[in-house]
Backbone as a printed PyTorch tensor [residue, N CA C, xyz], in Angstrom:
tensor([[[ -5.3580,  -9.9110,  -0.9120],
         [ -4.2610,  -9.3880,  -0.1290],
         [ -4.5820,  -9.4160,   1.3630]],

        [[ -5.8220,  -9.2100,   1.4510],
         [ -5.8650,  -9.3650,   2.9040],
         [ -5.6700, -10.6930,   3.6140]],

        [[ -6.6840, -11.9350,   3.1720],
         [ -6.1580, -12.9050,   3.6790],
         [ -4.6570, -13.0860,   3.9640]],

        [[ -4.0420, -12.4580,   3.1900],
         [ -2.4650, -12.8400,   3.5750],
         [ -1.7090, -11.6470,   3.6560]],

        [[ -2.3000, -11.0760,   4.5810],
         [ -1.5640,  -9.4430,   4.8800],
         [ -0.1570,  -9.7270,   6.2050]],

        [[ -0.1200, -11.2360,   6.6360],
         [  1.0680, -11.1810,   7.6140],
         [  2.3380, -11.5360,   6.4650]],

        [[  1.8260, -12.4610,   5.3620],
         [  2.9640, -12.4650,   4.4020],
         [  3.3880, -11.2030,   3.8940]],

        [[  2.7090, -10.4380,   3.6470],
         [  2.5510,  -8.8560,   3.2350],
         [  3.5750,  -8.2780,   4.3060]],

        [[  3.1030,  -8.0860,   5.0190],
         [  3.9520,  -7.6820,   6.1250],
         [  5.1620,  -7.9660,   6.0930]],

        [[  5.7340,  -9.1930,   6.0980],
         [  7.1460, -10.0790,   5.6820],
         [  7.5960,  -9.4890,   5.0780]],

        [[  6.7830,  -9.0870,   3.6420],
         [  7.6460,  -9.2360,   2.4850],
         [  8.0770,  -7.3840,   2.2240]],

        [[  7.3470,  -6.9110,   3.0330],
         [  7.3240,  -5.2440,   3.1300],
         [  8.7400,  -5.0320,   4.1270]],

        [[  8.8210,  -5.5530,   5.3790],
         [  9.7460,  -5.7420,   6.0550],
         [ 11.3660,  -6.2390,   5.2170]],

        [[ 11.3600,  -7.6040,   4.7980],
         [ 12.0330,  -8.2020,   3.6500],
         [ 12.6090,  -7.1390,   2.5120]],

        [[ 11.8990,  -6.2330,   1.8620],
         [ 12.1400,  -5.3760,   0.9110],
         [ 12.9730,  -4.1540,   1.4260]],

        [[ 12.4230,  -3.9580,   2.7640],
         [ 12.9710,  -2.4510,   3.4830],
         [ 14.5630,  -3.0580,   4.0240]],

        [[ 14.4970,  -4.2800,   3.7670],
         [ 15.9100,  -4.7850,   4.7400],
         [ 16.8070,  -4.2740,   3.5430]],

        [[ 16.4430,  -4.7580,   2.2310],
         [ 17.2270,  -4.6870,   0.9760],
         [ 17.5810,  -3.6630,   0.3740]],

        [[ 16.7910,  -2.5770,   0.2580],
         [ 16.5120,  -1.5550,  -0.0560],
         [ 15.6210,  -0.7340,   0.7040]],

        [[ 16.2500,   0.3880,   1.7550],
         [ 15.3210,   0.8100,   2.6590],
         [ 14.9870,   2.2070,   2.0460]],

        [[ 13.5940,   2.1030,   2.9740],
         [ 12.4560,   2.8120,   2.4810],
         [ 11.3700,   2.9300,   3.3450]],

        [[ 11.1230,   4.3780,   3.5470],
         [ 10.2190,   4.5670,   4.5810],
         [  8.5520,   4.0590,   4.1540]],

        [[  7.6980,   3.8660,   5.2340],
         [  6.2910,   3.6760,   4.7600],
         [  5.5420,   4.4990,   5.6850]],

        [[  5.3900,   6.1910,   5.4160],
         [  4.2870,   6.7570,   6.3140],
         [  3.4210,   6.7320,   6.0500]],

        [[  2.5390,   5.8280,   5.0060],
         [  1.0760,   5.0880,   4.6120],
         [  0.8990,   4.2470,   3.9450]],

        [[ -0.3300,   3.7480,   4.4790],
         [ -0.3630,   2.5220,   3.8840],
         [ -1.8520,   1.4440,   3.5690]],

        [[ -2.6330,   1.1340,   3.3570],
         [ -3.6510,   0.6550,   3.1350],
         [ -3.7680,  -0.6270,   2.3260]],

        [[ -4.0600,  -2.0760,   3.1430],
         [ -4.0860,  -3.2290,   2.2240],
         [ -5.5830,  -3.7060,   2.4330]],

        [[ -6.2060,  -3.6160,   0.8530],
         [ -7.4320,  -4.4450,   0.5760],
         [ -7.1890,  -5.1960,   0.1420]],

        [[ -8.6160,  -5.6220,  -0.1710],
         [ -8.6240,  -7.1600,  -0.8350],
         [ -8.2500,  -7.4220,  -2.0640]],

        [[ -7.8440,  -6.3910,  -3.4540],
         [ -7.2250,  -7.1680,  -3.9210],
         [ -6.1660,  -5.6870,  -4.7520]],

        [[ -5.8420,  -5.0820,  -3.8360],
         [ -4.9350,  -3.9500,  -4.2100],
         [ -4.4620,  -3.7910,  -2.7300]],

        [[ -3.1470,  -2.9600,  -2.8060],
         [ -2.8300,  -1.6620,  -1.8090],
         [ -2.4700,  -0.8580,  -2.6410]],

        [[ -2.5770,   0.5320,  -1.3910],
         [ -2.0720,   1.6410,  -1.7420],
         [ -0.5190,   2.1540,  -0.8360]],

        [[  0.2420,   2.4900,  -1.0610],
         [  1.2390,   2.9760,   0.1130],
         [  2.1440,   4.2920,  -0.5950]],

        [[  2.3790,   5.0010,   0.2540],
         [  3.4130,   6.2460,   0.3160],
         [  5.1940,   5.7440,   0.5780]],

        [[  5.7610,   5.5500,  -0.1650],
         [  6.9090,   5.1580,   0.2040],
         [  7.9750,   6.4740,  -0.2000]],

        [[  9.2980,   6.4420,   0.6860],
         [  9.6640,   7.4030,   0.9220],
         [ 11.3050,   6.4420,   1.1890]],

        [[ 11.7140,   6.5340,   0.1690],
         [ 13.0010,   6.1940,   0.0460],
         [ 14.1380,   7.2320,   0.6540]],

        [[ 15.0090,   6.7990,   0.6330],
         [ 16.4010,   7.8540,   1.0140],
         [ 16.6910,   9.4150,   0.7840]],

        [[ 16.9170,  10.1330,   0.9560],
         [ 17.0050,  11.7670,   0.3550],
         [ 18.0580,  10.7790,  -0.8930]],

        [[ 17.9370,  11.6210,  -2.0970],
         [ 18.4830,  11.5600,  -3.0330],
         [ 18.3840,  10.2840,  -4.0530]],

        [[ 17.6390,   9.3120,  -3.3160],
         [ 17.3390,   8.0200,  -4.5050],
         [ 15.8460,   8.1050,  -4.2760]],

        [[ 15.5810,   7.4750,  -6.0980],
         [ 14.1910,   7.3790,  -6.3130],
         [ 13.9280,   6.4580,  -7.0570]],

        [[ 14.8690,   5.4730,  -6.6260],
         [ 14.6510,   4.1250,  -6.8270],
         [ 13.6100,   3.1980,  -6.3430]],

        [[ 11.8670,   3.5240,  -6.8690],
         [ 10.9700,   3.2770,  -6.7350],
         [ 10.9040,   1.8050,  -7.1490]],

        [[ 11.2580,   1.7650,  -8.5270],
         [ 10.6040,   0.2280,  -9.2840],
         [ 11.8260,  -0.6240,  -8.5590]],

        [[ 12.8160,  -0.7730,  -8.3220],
         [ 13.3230,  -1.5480,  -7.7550],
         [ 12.9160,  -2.1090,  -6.2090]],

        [[ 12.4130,  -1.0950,  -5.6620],
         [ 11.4860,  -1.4450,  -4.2690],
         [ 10.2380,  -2.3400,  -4.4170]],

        [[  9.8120,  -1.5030,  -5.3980],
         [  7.9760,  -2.6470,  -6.1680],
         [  8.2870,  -3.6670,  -6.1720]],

        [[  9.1970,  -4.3500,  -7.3180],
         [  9.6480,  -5.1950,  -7.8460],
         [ 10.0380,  -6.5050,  -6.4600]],

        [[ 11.2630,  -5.7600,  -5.7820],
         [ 11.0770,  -6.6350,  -4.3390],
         [ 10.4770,  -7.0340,  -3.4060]],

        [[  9.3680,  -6.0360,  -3.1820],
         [  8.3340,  -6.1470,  -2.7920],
         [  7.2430,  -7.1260,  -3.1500]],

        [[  6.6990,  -7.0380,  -4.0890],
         [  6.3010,  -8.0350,  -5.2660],
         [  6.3490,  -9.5690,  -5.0340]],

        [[  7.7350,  -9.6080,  -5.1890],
         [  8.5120, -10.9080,  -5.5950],
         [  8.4850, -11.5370,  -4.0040]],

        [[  8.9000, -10.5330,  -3.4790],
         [  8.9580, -11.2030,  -1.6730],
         [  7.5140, -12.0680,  -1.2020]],

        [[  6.1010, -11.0250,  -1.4490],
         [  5.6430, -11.6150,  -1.1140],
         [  4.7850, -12.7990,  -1.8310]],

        [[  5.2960, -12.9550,  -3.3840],
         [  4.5310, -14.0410,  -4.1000],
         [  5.2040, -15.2070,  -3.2420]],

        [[  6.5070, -14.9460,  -3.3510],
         [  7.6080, -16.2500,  -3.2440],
         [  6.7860, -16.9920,  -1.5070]],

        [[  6.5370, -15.7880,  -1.0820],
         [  5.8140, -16.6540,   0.4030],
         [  5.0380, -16.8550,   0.6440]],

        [[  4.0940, -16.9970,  -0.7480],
         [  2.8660, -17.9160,  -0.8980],
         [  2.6460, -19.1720,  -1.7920]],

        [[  4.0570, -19.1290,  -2.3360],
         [  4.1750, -20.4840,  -2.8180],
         [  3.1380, -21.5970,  -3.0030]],

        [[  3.4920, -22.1220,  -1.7400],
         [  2.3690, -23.7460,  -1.5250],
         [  1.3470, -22.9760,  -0.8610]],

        [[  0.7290, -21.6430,  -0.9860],
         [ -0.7120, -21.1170,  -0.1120],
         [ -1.3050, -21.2610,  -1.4650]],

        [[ -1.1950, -20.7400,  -2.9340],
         [ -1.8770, -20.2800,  -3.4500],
         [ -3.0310, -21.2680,  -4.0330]],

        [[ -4.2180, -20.6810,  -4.5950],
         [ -5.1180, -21.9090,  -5.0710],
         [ -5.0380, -21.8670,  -6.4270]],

        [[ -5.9780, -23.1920,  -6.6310],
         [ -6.0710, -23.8330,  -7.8430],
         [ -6.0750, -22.5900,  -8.7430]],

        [[ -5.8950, -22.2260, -10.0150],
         [ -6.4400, -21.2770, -10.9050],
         [ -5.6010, -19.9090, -10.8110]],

        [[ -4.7540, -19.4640, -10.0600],
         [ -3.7430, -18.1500, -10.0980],
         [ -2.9070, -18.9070, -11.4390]],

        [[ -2.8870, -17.6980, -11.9140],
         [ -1.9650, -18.0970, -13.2040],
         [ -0.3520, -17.6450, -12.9110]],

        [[  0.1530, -18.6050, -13.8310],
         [  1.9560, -18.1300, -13.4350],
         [  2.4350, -17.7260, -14.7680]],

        [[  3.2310, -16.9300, -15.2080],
         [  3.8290, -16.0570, -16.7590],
         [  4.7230, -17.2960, -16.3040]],

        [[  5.5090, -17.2360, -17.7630],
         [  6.6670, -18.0470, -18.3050],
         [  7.8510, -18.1640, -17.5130]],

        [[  8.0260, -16.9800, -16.3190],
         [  8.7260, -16.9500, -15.9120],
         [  8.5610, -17.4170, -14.1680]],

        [[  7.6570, -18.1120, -14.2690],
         [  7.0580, -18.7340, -12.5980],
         [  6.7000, -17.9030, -12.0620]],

        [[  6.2670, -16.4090, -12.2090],
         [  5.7960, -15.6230, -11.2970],
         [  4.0920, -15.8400, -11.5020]],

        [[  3.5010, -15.7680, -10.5060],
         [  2.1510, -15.8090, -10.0130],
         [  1.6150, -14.2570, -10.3270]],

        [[  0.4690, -14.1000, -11.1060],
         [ -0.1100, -13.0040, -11.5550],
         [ -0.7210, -12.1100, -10.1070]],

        [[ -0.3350, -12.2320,  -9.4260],
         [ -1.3500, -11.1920,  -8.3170],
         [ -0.7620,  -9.8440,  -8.1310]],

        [[ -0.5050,  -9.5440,  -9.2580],
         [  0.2350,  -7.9000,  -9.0330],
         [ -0.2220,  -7.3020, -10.5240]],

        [[ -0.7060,  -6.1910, -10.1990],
         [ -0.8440,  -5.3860, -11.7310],
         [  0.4810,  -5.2140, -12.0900]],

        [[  0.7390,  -5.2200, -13.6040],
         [  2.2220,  -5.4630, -14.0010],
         [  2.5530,  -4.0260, -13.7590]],

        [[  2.3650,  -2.6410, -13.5590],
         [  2.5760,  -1.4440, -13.5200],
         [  2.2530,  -1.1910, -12.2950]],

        [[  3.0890,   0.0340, -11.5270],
         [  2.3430,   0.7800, -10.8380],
         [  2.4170,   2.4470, -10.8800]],

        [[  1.8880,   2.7860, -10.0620],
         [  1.4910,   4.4480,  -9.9020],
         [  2.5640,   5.0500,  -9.2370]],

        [[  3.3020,   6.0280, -10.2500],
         [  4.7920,   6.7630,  -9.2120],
         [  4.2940,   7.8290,  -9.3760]],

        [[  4.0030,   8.7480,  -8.1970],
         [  4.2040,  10.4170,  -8.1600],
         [  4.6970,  10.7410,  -7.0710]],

        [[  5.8040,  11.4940,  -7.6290],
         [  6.6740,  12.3420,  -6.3790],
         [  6.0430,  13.5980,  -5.6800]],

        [[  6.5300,  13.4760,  -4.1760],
         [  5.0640,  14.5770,  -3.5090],
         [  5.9840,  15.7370,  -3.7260]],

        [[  4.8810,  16.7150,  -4.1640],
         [  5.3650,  17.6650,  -4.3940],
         [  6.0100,  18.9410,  -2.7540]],

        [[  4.6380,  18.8080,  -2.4680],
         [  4.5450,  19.9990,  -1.1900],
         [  3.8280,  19.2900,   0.2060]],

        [[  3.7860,  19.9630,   1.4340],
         [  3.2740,  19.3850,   2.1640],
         [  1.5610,  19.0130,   1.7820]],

        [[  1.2840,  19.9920,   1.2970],
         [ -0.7200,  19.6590,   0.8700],
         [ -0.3420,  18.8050,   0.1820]],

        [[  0.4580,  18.3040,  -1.2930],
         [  0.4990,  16.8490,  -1.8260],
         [  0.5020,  16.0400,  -0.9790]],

        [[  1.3220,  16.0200,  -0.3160],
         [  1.9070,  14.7690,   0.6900],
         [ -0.1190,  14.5820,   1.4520]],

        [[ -0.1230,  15.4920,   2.3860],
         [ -1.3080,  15.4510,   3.2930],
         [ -2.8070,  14.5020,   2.2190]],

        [[ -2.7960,  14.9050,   0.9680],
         [ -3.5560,  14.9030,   0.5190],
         [ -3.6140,  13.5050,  -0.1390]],

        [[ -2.4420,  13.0070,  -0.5650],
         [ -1.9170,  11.5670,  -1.0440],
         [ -2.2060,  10.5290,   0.2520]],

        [[ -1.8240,  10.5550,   1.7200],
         [ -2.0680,  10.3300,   2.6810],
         [ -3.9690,   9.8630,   3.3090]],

        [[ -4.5500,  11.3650,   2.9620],
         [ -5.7750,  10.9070,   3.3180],
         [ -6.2010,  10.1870,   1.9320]],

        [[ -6.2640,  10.2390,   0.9340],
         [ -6.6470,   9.5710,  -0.1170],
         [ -6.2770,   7.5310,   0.1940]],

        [[ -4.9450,   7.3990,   0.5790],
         [ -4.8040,   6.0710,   1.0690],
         [ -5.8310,   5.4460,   1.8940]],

        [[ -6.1250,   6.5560,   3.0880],
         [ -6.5850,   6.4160,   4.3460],
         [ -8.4230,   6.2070,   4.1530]],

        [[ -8.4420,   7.1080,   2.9330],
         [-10.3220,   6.8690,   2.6340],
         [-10.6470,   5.7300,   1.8490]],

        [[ -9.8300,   4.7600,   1.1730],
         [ -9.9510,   3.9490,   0.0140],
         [-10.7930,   2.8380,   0.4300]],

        [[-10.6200,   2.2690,   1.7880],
         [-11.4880,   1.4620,   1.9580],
         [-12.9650,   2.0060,   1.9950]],

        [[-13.2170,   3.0640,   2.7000],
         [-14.6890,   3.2470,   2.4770],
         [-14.6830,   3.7230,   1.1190]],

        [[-14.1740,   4.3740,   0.5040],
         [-14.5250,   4.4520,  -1.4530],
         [-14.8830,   3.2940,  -2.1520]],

        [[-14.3160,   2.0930,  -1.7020],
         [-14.7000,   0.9220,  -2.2520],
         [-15.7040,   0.1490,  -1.5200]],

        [[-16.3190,   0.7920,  -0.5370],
         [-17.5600,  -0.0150,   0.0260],
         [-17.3330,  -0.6720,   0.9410]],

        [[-16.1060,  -0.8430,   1.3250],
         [-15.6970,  -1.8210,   2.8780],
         [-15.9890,  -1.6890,   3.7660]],

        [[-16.0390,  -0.3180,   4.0870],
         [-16.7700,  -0.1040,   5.5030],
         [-17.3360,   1.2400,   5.3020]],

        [[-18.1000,   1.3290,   6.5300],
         [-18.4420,   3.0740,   6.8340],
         [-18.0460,   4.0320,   7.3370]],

        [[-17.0080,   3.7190,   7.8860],
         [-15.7550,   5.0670,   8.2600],
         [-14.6290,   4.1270,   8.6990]],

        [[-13.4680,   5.0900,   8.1730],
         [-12.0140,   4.6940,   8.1050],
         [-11.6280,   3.9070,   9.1090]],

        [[-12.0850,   4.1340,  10.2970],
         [-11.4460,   3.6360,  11.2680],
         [-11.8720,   2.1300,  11.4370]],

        [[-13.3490,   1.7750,  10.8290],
         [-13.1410,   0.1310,  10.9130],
         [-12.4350,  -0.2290,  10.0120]],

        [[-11.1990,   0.0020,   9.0380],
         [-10.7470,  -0.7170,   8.5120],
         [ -9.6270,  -1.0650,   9.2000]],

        [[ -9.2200,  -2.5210,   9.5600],
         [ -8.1170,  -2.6090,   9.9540],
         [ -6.4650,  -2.5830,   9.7880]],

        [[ -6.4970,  -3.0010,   8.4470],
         [ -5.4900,  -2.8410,   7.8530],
         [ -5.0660,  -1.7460,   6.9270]],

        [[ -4.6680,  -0.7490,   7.7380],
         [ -4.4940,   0.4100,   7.2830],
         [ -3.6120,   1.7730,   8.4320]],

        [[ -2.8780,   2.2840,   8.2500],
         [ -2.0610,   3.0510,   8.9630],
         [ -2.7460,   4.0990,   9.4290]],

        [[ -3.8350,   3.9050,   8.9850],
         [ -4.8600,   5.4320,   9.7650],
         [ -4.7800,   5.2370,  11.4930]],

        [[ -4.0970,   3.9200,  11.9630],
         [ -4.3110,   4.1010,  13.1250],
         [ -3.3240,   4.4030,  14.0430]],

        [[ -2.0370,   4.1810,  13.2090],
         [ -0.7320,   4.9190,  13.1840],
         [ -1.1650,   6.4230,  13.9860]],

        [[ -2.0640,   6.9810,  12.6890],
         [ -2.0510,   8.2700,  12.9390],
         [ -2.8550,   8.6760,  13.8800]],

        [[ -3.9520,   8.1460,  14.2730],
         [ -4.8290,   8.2900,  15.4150],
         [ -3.7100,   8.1890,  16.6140]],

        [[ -2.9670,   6.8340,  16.9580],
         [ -2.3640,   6.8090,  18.1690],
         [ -0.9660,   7.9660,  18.3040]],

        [[ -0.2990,   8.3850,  16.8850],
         [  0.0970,   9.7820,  17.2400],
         [ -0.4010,  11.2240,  17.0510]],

        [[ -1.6950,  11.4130,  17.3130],
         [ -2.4900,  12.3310,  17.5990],
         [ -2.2080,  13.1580,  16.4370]],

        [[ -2.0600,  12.4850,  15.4940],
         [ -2.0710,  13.2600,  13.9380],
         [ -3.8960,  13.4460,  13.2240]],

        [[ -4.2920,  12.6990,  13.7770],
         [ -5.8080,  12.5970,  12.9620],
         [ -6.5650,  11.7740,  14.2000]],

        [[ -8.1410,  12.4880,  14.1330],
         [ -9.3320,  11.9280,  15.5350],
         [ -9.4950,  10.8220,  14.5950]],

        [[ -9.9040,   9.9250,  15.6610],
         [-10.6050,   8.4110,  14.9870],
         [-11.8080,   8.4890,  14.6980]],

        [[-12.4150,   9.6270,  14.3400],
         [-13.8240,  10.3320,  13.4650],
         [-13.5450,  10.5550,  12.2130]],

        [[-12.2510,  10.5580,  12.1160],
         [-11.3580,  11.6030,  10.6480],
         [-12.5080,  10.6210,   9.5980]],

        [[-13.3360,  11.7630,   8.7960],
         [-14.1950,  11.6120,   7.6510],
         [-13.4940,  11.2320,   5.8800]],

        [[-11.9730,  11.9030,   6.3580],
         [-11.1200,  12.1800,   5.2280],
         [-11.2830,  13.6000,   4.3760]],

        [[-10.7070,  14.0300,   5.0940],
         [-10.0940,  15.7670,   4.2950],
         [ -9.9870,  15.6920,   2.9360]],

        [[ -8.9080,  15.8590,   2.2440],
         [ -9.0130,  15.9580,   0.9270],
         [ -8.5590,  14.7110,  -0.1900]],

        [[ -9.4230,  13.4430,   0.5470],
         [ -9.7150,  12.0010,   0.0100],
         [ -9.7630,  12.2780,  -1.5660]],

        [[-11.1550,  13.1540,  -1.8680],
         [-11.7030,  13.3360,  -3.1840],
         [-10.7080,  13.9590,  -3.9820]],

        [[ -9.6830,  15.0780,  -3.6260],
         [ -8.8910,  15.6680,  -4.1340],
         [ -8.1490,  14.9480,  -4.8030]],

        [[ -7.4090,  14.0090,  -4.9520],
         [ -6.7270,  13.4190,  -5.6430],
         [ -6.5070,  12.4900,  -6.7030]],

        [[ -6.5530,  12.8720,  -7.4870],
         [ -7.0290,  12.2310,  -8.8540],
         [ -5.7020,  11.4610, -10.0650]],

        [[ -5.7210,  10.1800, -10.1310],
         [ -5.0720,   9.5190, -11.0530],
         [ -3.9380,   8.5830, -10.2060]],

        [[ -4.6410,   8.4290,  -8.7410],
         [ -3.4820,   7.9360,  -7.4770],
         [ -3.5500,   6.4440,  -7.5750]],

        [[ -3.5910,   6.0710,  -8.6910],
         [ -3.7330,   4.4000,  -8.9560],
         [ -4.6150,   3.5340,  -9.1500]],

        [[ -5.8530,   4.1720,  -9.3940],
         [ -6.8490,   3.4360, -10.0490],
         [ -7.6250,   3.4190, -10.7330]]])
């Protein structure tokens, strides 16, 4: 995902045109993301967002992809776990806590040594609106348990 995080981008953009939907987090590794999406008051029309999402950005890797990605019966290219992870935030500590959990994932997986070298990731969102220091260790990262992986 990272190599092709500007198609990502596209296809995140692309999806919000269709079906809009906020993104106040967000984190793309190498071969997952994580994101907070925040649809309309009153729709929770999640899988239909995935789904476009998804599809947007396989379709704009077309002629990128290499030898050996497999395609289902139906021409789609396997680079998506067929499921994903829905939980509705409950309270502001859910929310806060779902948030830093995005924001720590790269160093949980060994990428770097603190949040802030990761680049692709909205932690810096929050640094430049003085929501979180660019020291932030991750608050209650560990707290959250069953957030998609």
């Amino acid at each position: 995902m990272v190599r092709f995080h500007p198609e990502l981008r596209q296809a995140l953009k692309s999806a919000m045109a269709r079906e809009p939907f906020g993104l106040p987090a967000i984190v793309v590794l190498p071969d997952h993301l994580h994101r907070l999406m925040a649809p309309p008051p009153g729709d929770s029309g999640f899988s239909s967002r995935v789904r476009r999402l998804k599809s947007a950005f396989v379709s704009s890797l077309r002629g990128q992809l290499e030898a050996g990605v497999a395609f289902n019966d139906r021409g789609e290219a396997n680079l998506w776990q067929r499921r994903f992870w829905e939980h509705m935030i409950r309270d502001e500590r859910d929310y806060a806590a779902h948030v830093d959990y995005i924001h720590f994932n790269p160093v949980k997986h060994g990428l770097v040594a603190k949040v802030s070298d990761w680049p692709l990731s909205s932690f810096h969102r929050f640094v430049e609106r003085g929501e979180l220091p660019v020291d932030w260790a991750g608050g209650a990262a560990s707290d959250v348990k069953g957030a998609g992986e």
